[in-house]
Backbone as JSON Lines, residues from 0, in Angstrom:
{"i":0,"aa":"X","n":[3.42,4.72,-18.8],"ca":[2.0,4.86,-19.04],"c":[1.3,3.51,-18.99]}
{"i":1,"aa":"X","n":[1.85,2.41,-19.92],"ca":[0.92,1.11,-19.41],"c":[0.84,0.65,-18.17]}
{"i":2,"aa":"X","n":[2.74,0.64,-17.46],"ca":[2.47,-0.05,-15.68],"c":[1.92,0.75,-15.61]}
{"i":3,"aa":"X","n":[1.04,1.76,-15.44],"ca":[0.15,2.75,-14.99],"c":[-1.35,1.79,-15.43]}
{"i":4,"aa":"X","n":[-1.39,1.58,-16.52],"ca":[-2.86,1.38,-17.0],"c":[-2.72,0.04,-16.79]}
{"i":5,"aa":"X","n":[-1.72,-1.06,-16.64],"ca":[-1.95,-2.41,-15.87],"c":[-2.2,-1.73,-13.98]}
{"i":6,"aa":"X","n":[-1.96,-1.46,-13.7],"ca":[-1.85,-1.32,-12.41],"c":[-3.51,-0.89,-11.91]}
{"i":7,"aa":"X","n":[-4.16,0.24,-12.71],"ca":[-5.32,0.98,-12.63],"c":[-6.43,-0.86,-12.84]}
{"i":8,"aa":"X","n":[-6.17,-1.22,-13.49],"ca":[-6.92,-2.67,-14.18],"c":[-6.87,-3.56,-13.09]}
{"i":9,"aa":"X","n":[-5.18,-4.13,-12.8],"ca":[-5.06,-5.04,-11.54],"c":[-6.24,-4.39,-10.78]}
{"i":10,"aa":"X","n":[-5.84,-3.1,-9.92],"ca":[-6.4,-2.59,-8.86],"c":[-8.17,-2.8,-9.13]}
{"i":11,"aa":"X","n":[-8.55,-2.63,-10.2],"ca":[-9.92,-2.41,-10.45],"c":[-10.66,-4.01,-10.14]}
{"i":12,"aa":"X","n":[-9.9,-4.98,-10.76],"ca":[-10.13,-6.37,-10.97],"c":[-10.08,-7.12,-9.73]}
{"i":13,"aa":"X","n":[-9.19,-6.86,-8.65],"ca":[-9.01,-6.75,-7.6],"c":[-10.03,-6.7,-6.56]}
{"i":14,"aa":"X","n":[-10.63,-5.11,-6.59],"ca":[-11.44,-4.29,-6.04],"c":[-13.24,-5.39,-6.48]}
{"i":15,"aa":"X","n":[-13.29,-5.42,-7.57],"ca":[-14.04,-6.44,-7.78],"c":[-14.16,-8.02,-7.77]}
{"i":16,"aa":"X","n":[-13.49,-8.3,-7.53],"ca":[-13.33,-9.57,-6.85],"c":[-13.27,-9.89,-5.42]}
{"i":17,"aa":"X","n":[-13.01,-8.61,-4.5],"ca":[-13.08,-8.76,-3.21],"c":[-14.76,-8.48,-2.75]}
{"i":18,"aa":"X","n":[-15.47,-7.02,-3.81],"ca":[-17.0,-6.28,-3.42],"c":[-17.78,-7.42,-4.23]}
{"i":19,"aa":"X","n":[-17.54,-8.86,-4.83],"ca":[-19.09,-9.16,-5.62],"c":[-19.81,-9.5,-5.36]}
{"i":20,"aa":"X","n":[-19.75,-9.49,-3.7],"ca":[-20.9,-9.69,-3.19],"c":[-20.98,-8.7,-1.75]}
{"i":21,"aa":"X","n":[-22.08,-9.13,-1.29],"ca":[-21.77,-8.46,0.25],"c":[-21.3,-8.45,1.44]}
{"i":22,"aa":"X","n":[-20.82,-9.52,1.14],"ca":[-20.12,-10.18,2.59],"c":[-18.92,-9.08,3.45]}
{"i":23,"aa":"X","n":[-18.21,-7.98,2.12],"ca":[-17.33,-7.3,2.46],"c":[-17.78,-5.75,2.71]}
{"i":24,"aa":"X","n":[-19.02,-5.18,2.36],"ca":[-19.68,-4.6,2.41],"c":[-20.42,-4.19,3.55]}
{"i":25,"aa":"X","n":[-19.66,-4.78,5.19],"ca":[-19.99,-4.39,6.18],"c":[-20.11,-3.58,6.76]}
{"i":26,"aa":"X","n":[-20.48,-2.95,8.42],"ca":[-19.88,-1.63,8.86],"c":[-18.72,-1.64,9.01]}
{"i":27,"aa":"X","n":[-18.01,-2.9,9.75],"ca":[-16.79,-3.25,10.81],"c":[-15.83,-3.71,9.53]}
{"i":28,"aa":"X","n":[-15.89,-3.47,8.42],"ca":[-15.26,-3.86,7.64],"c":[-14.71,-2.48,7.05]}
{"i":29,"aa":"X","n":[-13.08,-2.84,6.79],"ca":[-12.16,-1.56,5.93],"c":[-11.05,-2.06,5.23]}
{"i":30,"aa":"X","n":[-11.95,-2.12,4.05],"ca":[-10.22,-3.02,3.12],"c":[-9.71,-2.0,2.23]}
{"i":31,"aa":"X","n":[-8.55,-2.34,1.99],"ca":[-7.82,-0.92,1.33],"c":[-6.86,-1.6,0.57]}
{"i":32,"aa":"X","n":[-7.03,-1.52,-1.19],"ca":[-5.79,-2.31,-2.0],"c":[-5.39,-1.39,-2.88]}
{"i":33,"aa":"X","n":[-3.71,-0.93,-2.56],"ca":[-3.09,-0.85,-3.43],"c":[-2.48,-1.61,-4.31]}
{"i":34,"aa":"X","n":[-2.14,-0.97,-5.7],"ca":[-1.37,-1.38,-6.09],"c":[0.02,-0.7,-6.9]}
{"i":35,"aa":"X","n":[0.98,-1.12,-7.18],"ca":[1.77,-0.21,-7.39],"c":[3.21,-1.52,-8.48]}
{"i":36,"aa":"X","n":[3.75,-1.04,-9.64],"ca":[4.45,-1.83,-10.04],"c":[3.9,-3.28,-10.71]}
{"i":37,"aa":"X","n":[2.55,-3.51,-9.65],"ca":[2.04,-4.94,-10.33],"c":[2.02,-5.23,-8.47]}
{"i":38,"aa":"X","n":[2.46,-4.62,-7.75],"ca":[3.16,-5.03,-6.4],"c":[1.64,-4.81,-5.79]}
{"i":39,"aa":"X","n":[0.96,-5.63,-5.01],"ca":[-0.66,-5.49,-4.44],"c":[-0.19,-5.57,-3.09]}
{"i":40,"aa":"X","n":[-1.14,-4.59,-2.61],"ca":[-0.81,-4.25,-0.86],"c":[-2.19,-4.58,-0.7]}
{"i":41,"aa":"X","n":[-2.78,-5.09,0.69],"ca":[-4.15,-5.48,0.94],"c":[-3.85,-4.94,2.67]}
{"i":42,"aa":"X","n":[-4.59,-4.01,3.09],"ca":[-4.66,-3.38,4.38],"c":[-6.42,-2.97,4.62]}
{"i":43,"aa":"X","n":[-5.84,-2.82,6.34],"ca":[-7.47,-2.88,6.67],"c":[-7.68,-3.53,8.01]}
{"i":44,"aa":"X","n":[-8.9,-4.13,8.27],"ca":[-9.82,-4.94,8.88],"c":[-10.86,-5.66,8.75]}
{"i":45,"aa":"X","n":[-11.29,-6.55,9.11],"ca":[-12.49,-6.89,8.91],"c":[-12.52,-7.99,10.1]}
{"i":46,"aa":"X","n":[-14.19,-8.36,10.55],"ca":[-14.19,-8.72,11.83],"c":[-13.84,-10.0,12.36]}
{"i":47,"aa":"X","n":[-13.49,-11.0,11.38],"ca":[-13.25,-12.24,11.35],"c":[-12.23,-13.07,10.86]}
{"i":48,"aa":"X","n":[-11.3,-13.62,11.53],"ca":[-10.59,-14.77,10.45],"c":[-11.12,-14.87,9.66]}
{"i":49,"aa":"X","n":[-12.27,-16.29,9.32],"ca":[-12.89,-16.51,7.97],"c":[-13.09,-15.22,7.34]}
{"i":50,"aa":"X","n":[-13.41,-14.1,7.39],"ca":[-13.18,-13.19,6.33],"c":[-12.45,-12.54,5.67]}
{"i":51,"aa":"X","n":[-11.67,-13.01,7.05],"ca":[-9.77,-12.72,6.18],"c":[-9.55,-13.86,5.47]}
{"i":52,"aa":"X","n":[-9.73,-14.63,5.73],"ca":[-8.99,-15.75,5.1],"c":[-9.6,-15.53,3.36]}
{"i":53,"aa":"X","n":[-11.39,-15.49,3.22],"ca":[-11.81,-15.63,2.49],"c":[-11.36,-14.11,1.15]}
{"i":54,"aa":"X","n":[-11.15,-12.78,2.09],"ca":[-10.53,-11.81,0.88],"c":[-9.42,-11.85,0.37]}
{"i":55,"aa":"X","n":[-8.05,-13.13,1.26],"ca":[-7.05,-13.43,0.66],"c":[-7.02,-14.31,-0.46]}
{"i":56,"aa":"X","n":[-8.38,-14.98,-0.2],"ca":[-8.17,-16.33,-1.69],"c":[-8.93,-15.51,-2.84]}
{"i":57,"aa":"X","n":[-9.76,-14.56,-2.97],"ca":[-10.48,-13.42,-3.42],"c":[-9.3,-12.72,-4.34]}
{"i":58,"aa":"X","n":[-8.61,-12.11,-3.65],"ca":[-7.11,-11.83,-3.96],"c":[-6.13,-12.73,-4.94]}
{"i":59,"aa":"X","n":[-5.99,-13.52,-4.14],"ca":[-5.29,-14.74,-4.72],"c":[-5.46,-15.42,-6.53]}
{"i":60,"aa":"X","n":[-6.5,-14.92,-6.46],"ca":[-7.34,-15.55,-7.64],"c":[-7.44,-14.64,-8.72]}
{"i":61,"aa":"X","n":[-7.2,-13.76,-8.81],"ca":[-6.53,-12.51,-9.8],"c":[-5.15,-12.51,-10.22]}
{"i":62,"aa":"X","n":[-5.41,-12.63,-11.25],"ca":[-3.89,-12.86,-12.43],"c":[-2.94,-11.25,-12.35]}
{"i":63,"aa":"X","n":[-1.95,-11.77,-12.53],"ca":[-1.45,-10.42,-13.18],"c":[-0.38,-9.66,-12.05]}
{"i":64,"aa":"X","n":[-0.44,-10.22,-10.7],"ca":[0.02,-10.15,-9.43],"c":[1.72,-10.19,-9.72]}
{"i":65,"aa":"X","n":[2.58,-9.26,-9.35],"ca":[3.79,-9.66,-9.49],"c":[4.39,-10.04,-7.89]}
{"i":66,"aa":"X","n":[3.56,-9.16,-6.68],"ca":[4.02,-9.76,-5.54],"c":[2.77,-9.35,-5.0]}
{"i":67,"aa":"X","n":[2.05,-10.45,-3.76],"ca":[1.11,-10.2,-2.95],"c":[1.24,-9.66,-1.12]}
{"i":68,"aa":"X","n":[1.25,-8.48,-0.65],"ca":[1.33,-8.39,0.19],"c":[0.11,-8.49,1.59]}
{"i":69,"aa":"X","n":[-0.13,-9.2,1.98],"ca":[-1.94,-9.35,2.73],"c":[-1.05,-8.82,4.43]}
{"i":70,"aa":"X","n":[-1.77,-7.42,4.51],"ca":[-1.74,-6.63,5.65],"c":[-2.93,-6.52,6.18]}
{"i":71,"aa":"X","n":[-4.03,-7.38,6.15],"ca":[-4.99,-7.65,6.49],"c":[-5.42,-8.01,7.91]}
{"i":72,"aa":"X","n":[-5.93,-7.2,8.79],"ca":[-5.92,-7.52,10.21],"c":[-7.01,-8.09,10.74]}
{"i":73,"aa":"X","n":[-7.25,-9.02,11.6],"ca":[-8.57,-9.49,12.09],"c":[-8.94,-8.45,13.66]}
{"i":74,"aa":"X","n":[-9.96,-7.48,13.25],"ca":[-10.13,-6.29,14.51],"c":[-11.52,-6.18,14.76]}
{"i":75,"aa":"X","n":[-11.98,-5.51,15.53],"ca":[-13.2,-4.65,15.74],"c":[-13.33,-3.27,15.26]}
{"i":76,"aa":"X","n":[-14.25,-3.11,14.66],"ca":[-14.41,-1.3,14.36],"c":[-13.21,-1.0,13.15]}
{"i":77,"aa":"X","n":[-13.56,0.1,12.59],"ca":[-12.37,0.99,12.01],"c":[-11.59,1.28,12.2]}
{"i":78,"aa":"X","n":[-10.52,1.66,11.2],"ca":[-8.99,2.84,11.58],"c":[-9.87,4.16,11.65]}
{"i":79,"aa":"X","n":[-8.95,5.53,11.9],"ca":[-9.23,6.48,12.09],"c":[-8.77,7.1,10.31]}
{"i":80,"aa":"X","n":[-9.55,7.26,9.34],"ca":[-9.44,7.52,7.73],"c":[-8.63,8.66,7.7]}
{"i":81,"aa":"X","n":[-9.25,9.59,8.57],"ca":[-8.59,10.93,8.74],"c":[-6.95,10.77,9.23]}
{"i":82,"aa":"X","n":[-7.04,10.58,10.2],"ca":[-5.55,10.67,10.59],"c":[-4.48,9.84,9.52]}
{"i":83,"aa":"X","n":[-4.77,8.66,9.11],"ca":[-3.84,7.9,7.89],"c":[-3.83,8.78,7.12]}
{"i":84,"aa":"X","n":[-4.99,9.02,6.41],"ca":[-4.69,10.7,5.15],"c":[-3.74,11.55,5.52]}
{"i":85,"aa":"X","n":[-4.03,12.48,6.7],"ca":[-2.93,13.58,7.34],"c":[-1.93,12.47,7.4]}
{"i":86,"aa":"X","n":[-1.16,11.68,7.73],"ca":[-0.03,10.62,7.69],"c":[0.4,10.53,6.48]}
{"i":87,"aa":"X","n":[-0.29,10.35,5.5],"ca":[-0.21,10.14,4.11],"c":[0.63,11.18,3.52]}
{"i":88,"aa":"X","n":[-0.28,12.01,3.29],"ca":[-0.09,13.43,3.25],"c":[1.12,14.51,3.64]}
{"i":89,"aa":"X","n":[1.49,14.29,4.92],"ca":[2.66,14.6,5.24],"c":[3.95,13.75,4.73]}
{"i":90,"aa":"X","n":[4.27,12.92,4.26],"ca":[5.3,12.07,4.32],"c":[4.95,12.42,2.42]}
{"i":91,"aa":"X","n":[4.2,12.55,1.47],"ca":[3.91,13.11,0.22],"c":[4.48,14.47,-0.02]}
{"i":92,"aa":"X","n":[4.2,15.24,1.37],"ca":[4.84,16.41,0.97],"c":[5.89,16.54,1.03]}
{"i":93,"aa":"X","n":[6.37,16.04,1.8],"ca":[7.91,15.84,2.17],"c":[9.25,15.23,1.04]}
{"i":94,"aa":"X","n":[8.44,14.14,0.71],"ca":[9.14,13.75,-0.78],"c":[9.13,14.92,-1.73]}
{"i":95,"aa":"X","n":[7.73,15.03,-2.03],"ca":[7.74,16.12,-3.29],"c":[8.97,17.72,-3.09]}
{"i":96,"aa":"X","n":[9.21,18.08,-2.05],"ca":[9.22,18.99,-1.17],"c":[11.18,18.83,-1.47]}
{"i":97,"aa":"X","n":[11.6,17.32,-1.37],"ca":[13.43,16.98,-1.8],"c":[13.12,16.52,-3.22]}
{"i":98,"aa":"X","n":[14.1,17.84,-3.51],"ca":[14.55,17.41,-5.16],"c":[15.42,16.06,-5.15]}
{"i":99,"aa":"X","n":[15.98,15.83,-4.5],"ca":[16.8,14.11,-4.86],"c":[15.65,12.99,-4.64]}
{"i":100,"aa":"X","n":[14.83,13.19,-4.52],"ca":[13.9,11.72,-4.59],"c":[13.2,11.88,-5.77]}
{"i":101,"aa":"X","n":[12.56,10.7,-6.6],"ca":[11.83,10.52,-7.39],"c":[10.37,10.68,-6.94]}
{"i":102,"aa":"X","n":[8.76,11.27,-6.54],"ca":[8.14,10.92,-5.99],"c":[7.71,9.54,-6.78]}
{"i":103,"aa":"X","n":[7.43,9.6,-8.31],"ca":[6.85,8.77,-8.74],"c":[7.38,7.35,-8.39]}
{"i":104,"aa":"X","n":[8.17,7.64,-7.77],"ca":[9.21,5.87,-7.55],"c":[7.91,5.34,-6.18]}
{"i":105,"aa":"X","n":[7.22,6.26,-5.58],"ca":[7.32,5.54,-4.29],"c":[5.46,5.8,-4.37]}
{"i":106,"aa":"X","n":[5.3,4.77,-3.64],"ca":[3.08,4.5,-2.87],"c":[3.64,4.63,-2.08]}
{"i":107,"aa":"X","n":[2.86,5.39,-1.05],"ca":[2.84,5.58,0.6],"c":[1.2,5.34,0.62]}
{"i":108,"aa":"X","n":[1.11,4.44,1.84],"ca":[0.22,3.61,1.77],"c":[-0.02,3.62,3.59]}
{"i":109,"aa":"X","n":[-1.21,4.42,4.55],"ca":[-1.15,4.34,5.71],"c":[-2.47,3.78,6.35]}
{"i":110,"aa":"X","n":[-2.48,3.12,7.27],"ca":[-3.52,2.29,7.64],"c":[-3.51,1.32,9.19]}
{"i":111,"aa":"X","n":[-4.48,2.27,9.87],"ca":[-4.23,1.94,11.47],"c":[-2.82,2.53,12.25]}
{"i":112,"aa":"X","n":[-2.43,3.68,11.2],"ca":[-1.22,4.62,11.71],"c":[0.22,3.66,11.83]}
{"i":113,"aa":"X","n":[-0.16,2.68,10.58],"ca":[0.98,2.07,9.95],"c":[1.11,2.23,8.46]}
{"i":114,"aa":"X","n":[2.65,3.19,8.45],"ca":[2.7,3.36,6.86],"c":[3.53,2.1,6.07]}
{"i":115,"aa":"X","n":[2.95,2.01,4.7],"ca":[3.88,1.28,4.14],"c":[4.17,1.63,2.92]}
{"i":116,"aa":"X","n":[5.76,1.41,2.78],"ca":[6.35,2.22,1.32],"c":[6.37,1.31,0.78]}
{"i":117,"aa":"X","n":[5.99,1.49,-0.59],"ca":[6.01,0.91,-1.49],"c":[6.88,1.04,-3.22]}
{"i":118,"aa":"X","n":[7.48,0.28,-3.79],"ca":[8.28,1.35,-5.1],"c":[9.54,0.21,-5.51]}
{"i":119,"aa":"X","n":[9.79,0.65,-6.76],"ca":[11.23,0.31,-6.93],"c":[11.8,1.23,-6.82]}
{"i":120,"aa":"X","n":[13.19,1.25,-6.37],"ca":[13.8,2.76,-5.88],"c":[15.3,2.46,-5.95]}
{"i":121,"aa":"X","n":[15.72,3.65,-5.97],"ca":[17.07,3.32,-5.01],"c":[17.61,3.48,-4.0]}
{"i":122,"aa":"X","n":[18.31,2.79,-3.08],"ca":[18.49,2.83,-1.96],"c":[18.51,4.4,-1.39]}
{"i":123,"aa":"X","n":[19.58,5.21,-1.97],"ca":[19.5,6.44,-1.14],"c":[18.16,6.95,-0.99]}
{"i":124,"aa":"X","n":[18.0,6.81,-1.89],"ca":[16.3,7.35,-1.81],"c":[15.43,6.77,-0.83]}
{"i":125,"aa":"X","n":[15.17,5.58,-0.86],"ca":[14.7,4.85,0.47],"c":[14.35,5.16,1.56]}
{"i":126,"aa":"X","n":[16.66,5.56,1.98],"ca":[16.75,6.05,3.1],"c":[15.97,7.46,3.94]}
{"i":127,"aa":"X","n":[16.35,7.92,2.75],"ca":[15.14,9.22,2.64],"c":[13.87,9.59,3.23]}
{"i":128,"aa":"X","n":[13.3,8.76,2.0],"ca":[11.97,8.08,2.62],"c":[11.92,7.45,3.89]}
{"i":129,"aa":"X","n":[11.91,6.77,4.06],"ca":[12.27,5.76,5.44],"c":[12.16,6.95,6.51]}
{"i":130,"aa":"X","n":[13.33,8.01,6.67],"ca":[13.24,8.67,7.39],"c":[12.2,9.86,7.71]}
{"i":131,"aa":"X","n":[11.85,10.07,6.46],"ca":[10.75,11.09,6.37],"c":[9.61,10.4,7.33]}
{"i":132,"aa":"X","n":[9.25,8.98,6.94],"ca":[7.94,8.49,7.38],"c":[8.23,8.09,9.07]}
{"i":133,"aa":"X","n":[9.14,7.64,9.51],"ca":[9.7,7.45,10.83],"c":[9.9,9.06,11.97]}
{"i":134,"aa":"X","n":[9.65,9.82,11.1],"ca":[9.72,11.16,11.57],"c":[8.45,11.83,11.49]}
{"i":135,"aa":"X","n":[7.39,11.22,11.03],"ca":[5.83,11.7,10.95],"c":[5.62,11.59,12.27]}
{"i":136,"aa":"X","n":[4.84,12.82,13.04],"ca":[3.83,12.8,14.2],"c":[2.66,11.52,13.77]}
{"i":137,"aa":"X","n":[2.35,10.52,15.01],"ca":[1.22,9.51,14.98],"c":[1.48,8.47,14.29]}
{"i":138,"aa":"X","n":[2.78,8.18,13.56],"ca":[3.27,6.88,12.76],"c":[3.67,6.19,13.67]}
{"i":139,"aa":"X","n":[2.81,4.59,14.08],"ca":[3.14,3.43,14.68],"c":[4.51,2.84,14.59]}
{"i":140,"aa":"X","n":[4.32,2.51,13.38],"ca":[5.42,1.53,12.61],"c":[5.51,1.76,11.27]}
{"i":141,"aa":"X","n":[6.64,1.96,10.59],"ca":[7.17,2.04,9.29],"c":[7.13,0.31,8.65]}
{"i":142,"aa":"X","n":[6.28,0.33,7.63],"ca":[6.76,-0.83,6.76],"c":[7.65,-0.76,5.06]}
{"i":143,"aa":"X","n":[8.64,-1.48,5.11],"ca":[9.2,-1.22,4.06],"c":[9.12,-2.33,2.72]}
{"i":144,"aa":"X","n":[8.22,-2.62,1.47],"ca":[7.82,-3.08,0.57],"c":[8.29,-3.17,-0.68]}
{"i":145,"aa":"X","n":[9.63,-2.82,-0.54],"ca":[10.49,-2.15,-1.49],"c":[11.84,-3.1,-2.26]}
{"i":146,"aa":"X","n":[11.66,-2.75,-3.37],"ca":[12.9,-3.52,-4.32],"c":[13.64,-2.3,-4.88]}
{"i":147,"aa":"X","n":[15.2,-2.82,-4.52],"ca":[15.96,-1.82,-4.6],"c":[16.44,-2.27,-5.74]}
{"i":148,"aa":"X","n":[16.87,-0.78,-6.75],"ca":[17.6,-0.93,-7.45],"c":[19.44,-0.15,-8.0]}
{"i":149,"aa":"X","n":[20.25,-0.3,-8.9],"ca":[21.31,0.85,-8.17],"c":[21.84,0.92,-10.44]}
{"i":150,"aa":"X","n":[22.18,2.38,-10.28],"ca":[22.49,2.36,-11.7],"c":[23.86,2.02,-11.92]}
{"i":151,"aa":"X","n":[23.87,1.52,-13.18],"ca":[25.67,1.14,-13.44],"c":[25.74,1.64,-14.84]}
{"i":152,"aa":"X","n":[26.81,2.33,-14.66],"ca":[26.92,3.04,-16.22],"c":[27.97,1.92,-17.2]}
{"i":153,"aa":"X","n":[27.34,1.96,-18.28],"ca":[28.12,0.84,-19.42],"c":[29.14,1.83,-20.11]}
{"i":154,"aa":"X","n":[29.98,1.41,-20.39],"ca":[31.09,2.25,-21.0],"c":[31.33,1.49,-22.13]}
């Protein structure tokens, strides 16, 4: 429940530190931050180096970060919102759908019809995953964001 309510905070603190002004507030602009674990994903576009550069130090400058990932692309125009959702979406159901995965272990995170997993997990599970999202209709490229972990029983 708290990594939940740190995470909701990061993300919020985040989110405001990138909008406090207008500079990001464009048409040609699409930033998208997860967060997950403490773990910050930053995906998207926007039309310029300098504006990439400038939402990474934006970023940067927020405490509380346990790893920064900047998937931040310098493009023209938008992703397609719709199709990442249906991407999303499918690879969500699919987890929920196998009883051997945890869903809560994992963010699926899609953007310009590149997904990225996100989670502490364990490997089998991963693999799982991994395959689920590599097996989505319209998925570019699979990214994997992930810290594995493996149980050991104490005797």
């Amino acid at each position: 429940m708290y990594l939940k309510l740190n995470n909701y905070q990061l993300a919020g603190q985040i989110n405001q530190a990138i909008y406090k002004d207008k500079l990001f507030k464009c048409k040609t602009c699409s930033i998208d931050v997860a967060v997950f674990n403490r773990d910050v994903l930053m995906v998207g576009s926007v039309p310029s180096h300098e504006m990439r550069k400038e939402a990474v130090e934006r970023v940067d400058a927020v405490q509380g970060k346990r790893k920064f990932y900047n998937q931040l692309r310098v493009a023209d125009g938008r992703e397609d919102p719709i199709l990442d959702s249906w991407i999303t979406g499918n690879i969500r159901s699919k987890i929920i759908g196998d009883s051997s995965i945890d869903p809560r272990a994992f963010k699926i995170v899609t953007s310009n019809q590149v997904v990225y997993i996100m989670g502490d997990v364990r490997k089998e599970q991963a693999k799982t995953v991994i395959l689920f999202a590599r097996e989505t209709k319209d998925v570019r490229r699979v990214v994997k964001l992930l810290r594995y972990y493996k149980y050991t029983a104490k005797l």
